[in-house]
C-alpha positions in Angstrom: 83.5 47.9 13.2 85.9 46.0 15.3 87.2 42.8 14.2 87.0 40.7 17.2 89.7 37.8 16.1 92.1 41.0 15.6 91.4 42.1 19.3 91.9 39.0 20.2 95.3 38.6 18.9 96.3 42.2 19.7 95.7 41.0 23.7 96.8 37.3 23.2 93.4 36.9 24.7 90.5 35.0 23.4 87.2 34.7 24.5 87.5 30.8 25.2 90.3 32.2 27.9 87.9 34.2 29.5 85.3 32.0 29.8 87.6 29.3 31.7 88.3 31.7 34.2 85.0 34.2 34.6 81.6 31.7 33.4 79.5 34.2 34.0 80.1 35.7 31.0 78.7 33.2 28.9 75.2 33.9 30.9 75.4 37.6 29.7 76.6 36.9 26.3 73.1 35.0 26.4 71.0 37.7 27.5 73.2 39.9 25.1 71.9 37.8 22.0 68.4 37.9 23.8 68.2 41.4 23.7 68.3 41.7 19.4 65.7 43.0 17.9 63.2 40.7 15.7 63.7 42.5 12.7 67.9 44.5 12.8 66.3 46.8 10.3 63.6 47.8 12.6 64.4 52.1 12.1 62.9 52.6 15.7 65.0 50.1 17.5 67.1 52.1 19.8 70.3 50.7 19.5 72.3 52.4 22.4 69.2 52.0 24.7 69.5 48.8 25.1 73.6 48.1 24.5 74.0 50.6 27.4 71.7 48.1 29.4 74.6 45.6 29.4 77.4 48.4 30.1 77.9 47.9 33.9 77.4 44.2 33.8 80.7 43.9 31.9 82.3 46.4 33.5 81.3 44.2 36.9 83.2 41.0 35.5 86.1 42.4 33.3 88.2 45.2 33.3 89.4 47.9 35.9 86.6 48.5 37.8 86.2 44.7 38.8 86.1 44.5 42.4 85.9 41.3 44.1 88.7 38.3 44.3 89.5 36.5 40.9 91.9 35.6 38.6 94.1 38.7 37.4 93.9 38.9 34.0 89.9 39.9 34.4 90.9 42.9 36.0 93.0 44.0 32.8 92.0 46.1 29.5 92.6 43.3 27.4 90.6 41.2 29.1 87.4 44.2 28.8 88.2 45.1 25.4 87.6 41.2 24.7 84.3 40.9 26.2 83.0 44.0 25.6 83.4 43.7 21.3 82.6 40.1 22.2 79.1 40.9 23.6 78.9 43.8 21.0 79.1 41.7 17.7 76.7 39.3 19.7 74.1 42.3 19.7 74.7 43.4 16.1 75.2 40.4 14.3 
């Protein structure tokens, strides 16, 4: 598992950051936490089913394949490979 404080510090990007400059993501990081199952033991709970769900909504706000006008560092790998193990450890946790 990836420790998100270390990605973090490997980017000199936190999550804080990203939320000053791209809110949005705090909506998703909702519906990311939303989206746990009741019971994380559940054996039927298909895991990549619904991770994959939130897949092209972070790739709309963060990372290379963000289109529209914003602040620069969204468009970067740092600023994806925050969110995205952001948003992950919000689903598994």
């Amino acid at each position: 598992m990836f420790d998100l404080k270390a990605i973090e510090k490997m980017h000199d990007l936190s999550w804080e950051q990203l939320l000053e400059v791209e809110p949005r993501l705090e909506s998703l990081l909702v519906e990311v936490e939303s989206a746990r199952p009741d019971d994380p033991d559940d054996e039927y709970f298909n895991w990549e089913i619904c991770w994959g769900q939130f897949k092209m909504p972070i790739a709309r706000l963060v990372g290379w394949h963000r289109r529209d006008e914003c602040d620069p560092i969204l468009r970067t790998q740092a600023a994806y490979d925050v969110a995205y193990w952001k948003l992950w450890h919000a689903l598994h946790d």
